[in-house]
N, C-alpha and C positions, 0 to 999 in steps of 0.2 A: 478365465478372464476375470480380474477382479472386478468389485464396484468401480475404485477410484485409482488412480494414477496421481502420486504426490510427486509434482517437480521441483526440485530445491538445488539453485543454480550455486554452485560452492568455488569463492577464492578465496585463498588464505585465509579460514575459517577455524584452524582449530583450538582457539579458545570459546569457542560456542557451539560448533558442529555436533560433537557429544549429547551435549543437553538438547541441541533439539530435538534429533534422530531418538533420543529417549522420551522424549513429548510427544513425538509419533506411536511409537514401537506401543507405549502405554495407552492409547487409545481403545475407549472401550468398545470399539464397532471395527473387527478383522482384518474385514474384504479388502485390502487395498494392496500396491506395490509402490515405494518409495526409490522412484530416481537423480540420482545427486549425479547435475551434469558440473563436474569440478571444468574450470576455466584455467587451467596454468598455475594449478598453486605451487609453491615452493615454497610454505613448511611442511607440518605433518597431517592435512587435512586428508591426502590419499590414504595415508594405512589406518588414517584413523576410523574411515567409511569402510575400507577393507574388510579392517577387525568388525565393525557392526555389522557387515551384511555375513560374515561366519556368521554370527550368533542370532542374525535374523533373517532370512535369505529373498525377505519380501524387497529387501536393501539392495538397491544396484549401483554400478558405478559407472558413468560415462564419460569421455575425456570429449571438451570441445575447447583445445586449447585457444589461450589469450583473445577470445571472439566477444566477449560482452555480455550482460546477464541476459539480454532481450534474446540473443540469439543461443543462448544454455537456454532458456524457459522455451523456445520454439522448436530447437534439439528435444528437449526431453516429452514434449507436448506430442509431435509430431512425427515424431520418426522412434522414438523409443516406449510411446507409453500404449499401453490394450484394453484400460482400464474405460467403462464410459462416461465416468466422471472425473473434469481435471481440477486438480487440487493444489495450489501454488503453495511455497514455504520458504522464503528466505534462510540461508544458513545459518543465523544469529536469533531466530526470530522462535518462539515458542506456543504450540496448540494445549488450550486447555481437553483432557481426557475424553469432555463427551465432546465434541466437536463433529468427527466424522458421524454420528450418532443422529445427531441432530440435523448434521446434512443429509444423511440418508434419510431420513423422515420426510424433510422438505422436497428433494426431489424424488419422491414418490408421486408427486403431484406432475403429470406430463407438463403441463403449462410455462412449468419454471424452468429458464433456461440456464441461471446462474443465481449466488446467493453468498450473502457474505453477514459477518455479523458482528458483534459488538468488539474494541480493540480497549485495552488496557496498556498503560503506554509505562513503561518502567525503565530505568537505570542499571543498577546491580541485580536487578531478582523482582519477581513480579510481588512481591510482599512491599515494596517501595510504591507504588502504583498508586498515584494518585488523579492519573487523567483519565478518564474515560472517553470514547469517542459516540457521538451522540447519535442512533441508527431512525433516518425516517421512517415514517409510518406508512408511505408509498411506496408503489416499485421506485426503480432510480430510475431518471430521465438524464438528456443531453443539458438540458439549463441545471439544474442541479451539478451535475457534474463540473460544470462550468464556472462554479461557486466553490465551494468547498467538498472537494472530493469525500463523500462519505464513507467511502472504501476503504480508504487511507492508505494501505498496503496490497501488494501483491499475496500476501501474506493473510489476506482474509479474501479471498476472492478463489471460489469453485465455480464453474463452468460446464454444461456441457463437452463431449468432445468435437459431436459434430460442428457446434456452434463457434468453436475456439479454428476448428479446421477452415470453414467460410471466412473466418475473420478476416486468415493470410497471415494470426498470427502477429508480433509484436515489429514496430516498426526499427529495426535495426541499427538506423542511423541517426536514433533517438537518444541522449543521454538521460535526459529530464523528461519527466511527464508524458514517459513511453506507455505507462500502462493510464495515464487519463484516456489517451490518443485512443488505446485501445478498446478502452471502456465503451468512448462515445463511438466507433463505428463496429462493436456489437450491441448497443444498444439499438443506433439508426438502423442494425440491420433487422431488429423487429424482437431480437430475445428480452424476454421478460428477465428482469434481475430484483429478487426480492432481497429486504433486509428483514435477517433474524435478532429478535431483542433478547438474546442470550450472549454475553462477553465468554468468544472464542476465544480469542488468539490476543497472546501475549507482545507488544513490541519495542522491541529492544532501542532507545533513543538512543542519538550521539552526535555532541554538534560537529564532528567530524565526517559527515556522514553526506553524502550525496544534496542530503535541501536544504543543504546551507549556502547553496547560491544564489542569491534571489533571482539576481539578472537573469542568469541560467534557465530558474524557474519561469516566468514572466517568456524568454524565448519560447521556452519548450508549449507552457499554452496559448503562444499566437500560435504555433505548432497545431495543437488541439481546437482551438476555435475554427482554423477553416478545416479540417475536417468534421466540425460540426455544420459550417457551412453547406459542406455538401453535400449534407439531408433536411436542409430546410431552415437550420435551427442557429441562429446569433444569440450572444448571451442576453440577457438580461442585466438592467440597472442593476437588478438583487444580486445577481449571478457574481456583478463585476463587482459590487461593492463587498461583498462575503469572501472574493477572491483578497481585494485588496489587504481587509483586515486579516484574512489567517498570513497573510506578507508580512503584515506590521507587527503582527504575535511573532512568527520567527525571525524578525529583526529583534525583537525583545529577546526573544530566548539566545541567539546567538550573540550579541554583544554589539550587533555589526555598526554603521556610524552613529551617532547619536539623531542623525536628524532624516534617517533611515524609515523609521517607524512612522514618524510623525508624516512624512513623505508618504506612504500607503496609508495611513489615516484619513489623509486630506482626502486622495485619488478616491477612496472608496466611501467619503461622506460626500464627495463632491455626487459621486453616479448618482448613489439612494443613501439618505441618512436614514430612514428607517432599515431599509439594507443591513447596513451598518449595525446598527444599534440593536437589532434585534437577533437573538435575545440580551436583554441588559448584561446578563452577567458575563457573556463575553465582548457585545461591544462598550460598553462602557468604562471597564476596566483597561482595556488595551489602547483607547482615546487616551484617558486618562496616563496609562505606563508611558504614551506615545509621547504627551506632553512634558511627562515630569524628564525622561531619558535625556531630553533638551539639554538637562545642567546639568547631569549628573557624567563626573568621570568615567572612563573606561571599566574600572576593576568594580565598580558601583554599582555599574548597571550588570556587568556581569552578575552581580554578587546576587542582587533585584531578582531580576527576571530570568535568569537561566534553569 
Protein backbone atom coordinates (compact mmCIF):
# COMPACT_ATOMS: atom_id res chain seq x y z
CA UNK A 1 0.00 0.00 0.00
CA UNK A 2 1.64 3.25 -0.77
CA UNK A 3 1.74 6.53 1.11
CA UNK A 4 -0.26 8.44 -1.45
CA UNK A 5 -2.59 7.86 -4.13
CA UNK A 6 -2.17 10.66 -6.96
CA UNK A 7 -5.63 11.27 -8.92
CA UNK A 8 -5.29 13.14 -12.09
CA UNK A 9 -8.57 13.27 -14.07
CA UNK A 10 -7.39 13.30 -17.94
CA UNK A 11 -9.50 14.70 -21.24
CA UNK A 12 -7.77 15.50 -24.24
CA UNK A 13 -4.65 16.21 -22.64
CA UNK A 14 -1.90 15.21 -24.52
CA UNK A 15 -0.16 18.10 -25.19
CA UNK A 16 0.65 18.27 -21.41
CA UNK A 17 -0.06 14.85 -20.01
CA UNK A 18 3.66 13.79 -20.62
CA UNK A 19 5.12 16.63 -18.68
CA UNK A 20 3.10 16.18 -15.95
CA UNK A 21 3.28 12.48 -15.28
CA UNK A 22 7.27 13.37 -15.55
CA UNK A 23 6.87 15.97 -12.55
CA UNK A 24 5.52 13.06 -10.72
CA UNK A 25 7.55 10.14 -11.75
CA UNK A 26 10.60 12.76 -10.65
CA UNK A 27 9.62 13.30 -7.29
CA UNK A 28 12.06 12.85 -4.74
CA UNK A 29 9.82 10.83 -2.00
CA UNK A 30 8.70 7.10 -3.97
CA UNK A 31 5.78 5.83 -1.90
CA UNK A 32 3.08 6.62 -4.08
CA UNK A 33 0.73 5.19 -7.14
CA UNK A 34 -0.40 7.75 -9.83
CA UNK A 35 -4.18 7.24 -11.26
CA UNK A 36 -5.14 9.07 -14.53
CA UNK A 37 -8.96 8.42 -14.68
CA UNK A 38 -9.11 9.57 -18.68
CA UNK A 39 -12.89 10.94 -19.28
CA UNK A 40 -13.53 10.06 -23.21
CA UNK A 41 -10.53 11.45 -24.67
CA UNK A 42 -10.09 11.27 -28.36
CA UNK A 43 -6.64 12.24 -29.19
CA UNK A 44 -3.64 10.55 -28.02
CA UNK A 45 -3.89 10.89 -24.17
CA UNK A 46 -4.63 6.98 -23.77
CA UNK A 47 -1.45 5.50 -25.29
CA UNK A 48 0.21 8.28 -24.14
CA UNK A 49 -0.55 7.16 -20.11
CA UNK A 50 -0.15 3.56 -21.61
CA UNK A 51 3.35 4.14 -22.71
CA UNK A 52 4.18 5.93 -19.06
CA UNK A 53 2.87 3.39 -16.94
CA UNK A 54 5.21 0.51 -19.18
CA UNK A 55 7.98 2.49 -17.96
CA UNK A 56 6.70 3.29 -14.63
CA UNK A 57 4.06 0.79 -13.35
CA UNK A 58 3.30 3.14 -10.19
CA UNK A 59 1.10 4.74 -13.51
CA UNK A 60 -2.48 3.33 -13.84
CA UNK A 61 -5.06 3.88 -16.28
CA UNK A 62 -8.87 4.12 -15.54
CA UNK A 63 -11.67 4.78 -18.09
CA UNK A 64 -14.75 6.90 -16.64
CA UNK A 65 -16.10 7.80 -19.94
CA UNK A 66 -17.57 11.41 -20.91
CA UNK A 67 -18.77 11.70 -16.73
CA UNK A 68 -16.89 15.06 -15.71
CA UNK A 69 -13.64 15.87 -13.69
CA UNK A 70 -15.59 15.78 -10.28
CA UNK A 71 -16.81 12.42 -10.78
CA UNK A 72 -12.96 11.07 -12.48
CA UNK A 73 -11.43 12.59 -9.07
CA UNK A 74 -14.22 10.49 -6.90
CA UNK A 75 -13.49 7.39 -9.44
CA UNK A 76 -10.05 7.60 -8.85
CA UNK A 77 -10.34 8.82 -4.92
CA UNK A 78 -12.58 6.07 -4.11
CA UNK A 79 -12.92 3.11 -5.82
CA UNK A 80 -9.45 2.95 -7.32
CA UNK A 81 -6.98 4.49 -4.89
CA UNK A 82 -5.12 2.18 -1.43
CA UNK A 83 -2.89 4.80 -1.00
CA UNK A 84 -3.73 6.77 2.65
CA UNK A 85 -3.00 9.90 1.47
CA UNK A 86 -4.96 11.61 -1.60
CA UNK A 87 -3.12 13.55 -3.83
CA UNK A 88 -5.14 15.65 -6.69
CA UNK A 89 -3.16 16.72 -10.04
CA UNK A 90 -4.73 18.25 -12.90
CA UNK A 91 -3.53 16.82 -16.49
CA UNK A 92 -1.96 20.18 -17.62
CA UNK A 93 -0.82 21.09 -14.25
CA UNK A 94 2.94 20.51 -12.85
CA UNK A 95 4.56 19.37 -9.07
CA UNK A 96 7.55 20.85 -8.22
CA UNK A 97 10.21 17.50 -7.23
CA UNK A 98 10.12 17.88 -3.29
CA UNK A 99 6.40 18.23 -3.10
CA UNK A 100 5.50 14.67 -1.92
CA UNK A 101 8.53 15.22 0.50
CA UNK A 102 7.38 17.76 2.03
CA UNK A 103 3.79 16.39 2.34
CA UNK A 104 5.03 13.45 3.93
CA UNK A 105 6.70 15.43 6.70
CA UNK A 106 3.61 17.37 7.33
CA UNK A 107 1.31 14.67 7.61
CA UNK A 108 3.49 12.94 9.98
CA UNK A 109 1.81 15.00 12.37
CA UNK A 110 -1.83 13.03 13.12
CA UNK A 111 -3.53 16.41 13.68
CA UNK A 112 -3.43 17.28 10.06
CA UNK A 113 -6.11 16.34 7.87
CA UNK A 114 -5.08 18.00 4.58
CA UNK A 115 -2.43 20.64 3.35
CA UNK A 116 -1.72 22.40 0.43
CA UNK A 117 1.00 24.92 -0.46
CA UNK A 118 2.27 27.65 -2.36
CA UNK A 119 1.09 27.79 -6.56
CA UNK A 120 3.16 29.52 -9.08
CA UNK A 121 0.88 30.46 -11.95
CA UNK A 122 2.65 30.23 -15.48
CA UNK A 123 1.76 30.29 -19.38
CA UNK A 124 4.44 28.48 -21.57
CA UNK A 125 6.72 26.90 -18.78
CA UNK A 126 7.08 27.66 -15.06
CA UNK A 127 10.32 29.88 -15.95
CA UNK A 128 7.49 32.68 -17.21
CA UNK A 129 5.97 32.68 -13.63
CA UNK A 130 5.59 35.64 -12.27
CA UNK A 131 2.41 35.19 -9.77
CA UNK A 132 2.59 33.64 -6.80
CA UNK A 133 -0.29 32.63 -4.68
CA UNK A 134 -0.08 34.02 -1.19
CA UNK A 135 -0.40 30.90 1.67
CA UNK A 136 -1.99 32.00 5.20
CA UNK A 137 -0.35 31.71 8.14
CA UNK A 138 -3.56 29.90 9.82
CA UNK A 139 -5.22 26.70 9.15
CA UNK A 140 -8.08 27.50 6.37
CA UNK A 141 -11.35 28.19 7.63
CA UNK A 142 -15.07 28.38 5.93
CA UNK A 143 -14.86 32.64 5.91
CA UNK A 144 -11.68 32.38 4.28
CA UNK A 145 -12.74 30.20 1.87
CA UNK A 146 -15.35 32.20 1.12
CA UNK A 147 -13.04 35.19 0.16
CA UNK A 148 -10.45 34.17 -2.02
CA UNK A 149 -9.79 30.56 -2.14
CA UNK A 150 -6.21 29.98 -1.07
CA UNK A 151 -6.03 26.63 -2.43
CA UNK A 152 -6.53 27.84 -5.84
CA UNK A 153 -6.44 24.36 -7.48
CA UNK A 154 -7.27 20.92 -7.15
CA UNK A 155 -3.80 20.65 -8.04
CA UNK A 156 -2.37 21.77 -4.71
CA UNK A 157 -4.70 20.21 -2.39
CA UNK A 158 -3.63 16.46 -0.45
CA UNK A 159 -6.09 14.98 1.97
CA UNK A 160 -6.54 12.40 4.13
CA UNK A 161 -8.36 9.26 2.61
CA UNK A 162 -10.60 8.68 5.43
CA UNK A 163 -11.42 12.24 5.42
CA UNK A 164 -12.01 12.69 1.46
CA UNK A 165 -14.34 9.18 2.06
CA UNK A 166 -16.78 11.11 5.01
CA UNK A 167 -16.74 13.97 2.65
CA UNK A 168 -19.20 11.85 0.01
CA UNK A 169 -16.59 13.15 -2.15
CA UNK A 170 -16.92 16.03 -4.98
CA UNK A 171 -20.40 17.28 -5.68
CA UNK A 172 -21.19 16.12 -9.35
CA UNK A 173 -23.50 18.31 -10.51
CA UNK A 174 -21.10 21.05 -10.00
CA UNK A 175 -19.40 22.71 -12.86
CA UNK A 176 -17.75 25.69 -11.08
CA UNK A 177 -16.54 25.85 -7.54
CA UNK A 178 -16.97 22.07 -7.12
CA UNK A 179 -13.87 21.75 -5.16
CA UNK A 180 -14.72 25.33 -2.97
CA UNK A 181 -18.01 23.32 -2.15
CA UNK A 182 -15.87 20.75 -1.10
CA UNK A 183 -13.27 22.43 0.68
CA UNK A 184 -15.89 24.11 2.94
CA UNK A 185 -17.81 20.80 3.96
CA UNK A 186 -14.55 19.07 4.87
CA UNK A 187 -13.46 21.73 6.71
CA UNK A 188 -17.17 22.16 8.64
CA UNK A 189 -16.66 18.48 8.99
CA UNK A 190 -13.82 19.41 11.70
CA UNK A 191 -10.50 18.36 9.38
CA UNK A 192 -7.67 20.49 10.05
CA UNK A 193 -6.11 21.81 6.70
CA UNK A 194 -2.80 23.39 7.02
CA UNK A 195 -0.82 25.81 4.55
CA UNK A 196 2.75 24.91 3.73
CA UNK A 197 5.05 28.12 2.65
CA UNK A 198 6.95 26.17 0.23
CA UNK A 199 5.71 26.82 -3.86
CA UNK A 200 4.65 23.23 -4.89
CA UNK A 201 2.85 23.04 -7.59
CA UNK A 202 3.19 24.63 -10.90
CA UNK A 203 -0.33 26.14 -12.70
CA UNK A 204 -0.76 26.04 -15.90
CA UNK A 205 -3.13 29.50 -16.96
CA UNK A 206 -5.53 29.95 -19.79
CA UNK A 207 -8.17 32.38 -20.49
CA UNK A 208 -9.91 29.44 -22.17
CA UNK A 209 -10.12 27.65 -19.28
CA UNK A 210 -13.08 26.77 -17.07
CA UNK A 211 -12.90 30.63 -14.66
CA UNK A 212 -13.52 32.50 -17.36
CA UNK A 213 -17.15 32.68 -16.56
CA UNK A 214 -17.79 34.99 -14.08
CA UNK A 215 -21.54 34.60 -13.92
CA UNK A 216 -20.85 30.74 -13.64
CA UNK A 217 -18.48 31.53 -10.98
CA UNK A 218 -20.71 33.83 -8.77
CA UNK A 219 -23.61 30.72 -9.42
CA UNK A 220 -21.37 28.12 -8.41
CA UNK A 221 -20.48 30.17 -4.81
CA UNK A 222 -24.02 30.85 -3.88
CA UNK A 223 -23.59 26.99 -4.46
CA UNK A 224 -20.76 27.16 -1.76
CA UNK A 225 -22.20 29.70 0.70
CA UNK A 226 -25.30 27.65 1.74
CA UNK A 227 -23.18 24.82 2.30
CA UNK A 228 -21.42 27.00 4.51
CA UNK A 229 -24.57 27.79 5.85
CA UNK A 230 -25.13 24.48 6.98
CA UNK A 231 -22.38 24.54 9.56
CA UNK A 232 -23.07 27.70 11.01
CA UNK A 233 -20.95 29.88 9.01
CA UNK A 234 -22.26 33.23 6.39
CA UNK A 235 -19.43 35.05 4.79
CA UNK A 236 -18.13 37.96 5.93
CA UNK A 237 -18.05 41.70 4.68
CA UNK A 238 -14.09 40.70 4.15
CA UNK A 239 -15.06 37.42 2.77
CA UNK A 240 -17.52 39.05 0.20
CA UNK A 241 -15.39 41.88 -0.65
CA UNK A 242 -11.99 39.62 -1.40
CA UNK A 243 -14.43 37.49 -3.46
CA UNK A 244 -15.63 40.38 -5.46
CA UNK A 245 -12.00 41.86 -6.19
CA UNK A 246 -10.33 38.43 -7.29
CA UNK A 247 -13.94 38.74 -10.00
CA UNK A 248 -12.76 42.13 -10.98
CA UNK A 249 -8.93 40.88 -11.49
CA UNK A 250 -10.39 38.10 -13.75
CA UNK A 251 -12.49 40.40 -15.53
CA UNK A 252 -9.15 42.25 -16.09
CA UNK A 253 -7.26 39.31 -17.00
CA UNK A 254 -9.85 38.01 -19.54
CA UNK A 255 -10.89 41.01 -21.42
CA UNK A 256 -14.53 40.57 -20.55
CA UNK A 257 -16.91 43.92 -20.74
CA UNK A 258 -15.23 46.87 -20.04
CA UNK A 259 -17.54 47.83 -17.20
CA UNK A 260 -17.30 44.34 -15.81
CA UNK A 261 -14.46 44.92 -13.51
CA UNK A 262 -15.42 48.16 -12.33
CA UNK A 263 -19.03 46.36 -11.56
CA UNK A 264 -17.11 43.81 -8.92
CA UNK A 265 -14.93 46.78 -7.69
CA UNK A 266 -17.98 48.71 -6.65
CA UNK A 267 -19.93 45.25 -5.21
CA UNK A 268 -16.79 44.51 -3.20
CA UNK A 269 -15.87 48.28 -1.77
CA UNK A 270 -19.48 48.58 -1.20
CA UNK A 271 -19.27 45.12 1.56
CA UNK A 272 -15.79 46.26 3.19
CA UNK A 273 -13.37 48.93 1.62
CA UNK A 274 -10.79 47.90 3.83
CA UNK A 275 -11.92 44.27 2.55
CA UNK A 276 -11.11 45.38 -0.56
CA UNK A 277 -8.06 47.30 -0.33
CA UNK A 278 -6.22 45.18 1.78
CA UNK A 279 -3.41 44.37 0.85
CA UNK A 280 -2.76 47.68 -1.25
CA UNK A 281 -0.81 46.07 -3.77
CA UNK A 282 -3.62 44.08 -4.89
CA UNK A 283 -6.67 46.17 -4.05
CA UNK A 284 -5.41 49.17 -5.31
CA UNK A 285 -4.10 48.27 -8.48
CA UNK A 286 -7.31 46.44 -9.73
CA UNK A 287 -9.70 49.62 -8.40
CA UNK A 288 -7.48 51.36 -10.23
CA UNK A 289 -7.20 48.79 -13.81
CA UNK A 290 -11.24 48.64 -12.89
CA UNK A 291 -11.46 52.39 -13.47
CA UNK A 292 -9.04 53.00 -16.35
CA UNK A 293 -10.61 49.55 -18.47
CA UNK A 294 -13.88 52.21 -18.55
CA UNK A 295 -12.15 53.73 -21.78
CA UNK A 296 -9.97 51.70 -22.83
CA UNK A 297 -10.91 49.43 -26.22
CA UNK A 298 -11.28 45.88 -26.46
CA UNK A 299 -7.66 44.81 -27.92
CA UNK A 300 -6.27 47.50 -25.04
CA UNK A 301 -7.32 46.13 -22.26
CA UNK A 302 -6.48 42.87 -23.51
CA UNK A 303 -3.18 43.85 -24.21
CA UNK A 304 -3.18 45.70 -20.31
CA UNK A 305 -4.11 43.21 -18.19
CA UNK A 306 -4.14 39.80 -19.56
Amino acid sequence: MPDFSIILPCFNAETTIVETLQSITGQTFGDWEAICVDDGSTDATVPLIQNAALIDPRIRLVRNQGKGPSSARNTGALDHSSGGLIAFCDADDLWLPTKLAELAESFAKAEVGGAFGQIGFFQDGPDDATVFSTVPEQDLTIDMLLGENPVCTMSNMTVRRDIFVQSGGFDVSMIHNEDLDWLIRVVGGGARIIGLRSLQTWYRTSVGGLSTNLDAMLAGRARAIASAAAFGVRPSARSHAIHHRYLARRALRLGANRTDALRHSVAGFAHSPVGFLTPLRRGAPTLAGALVATLLPHPLRRYLFS
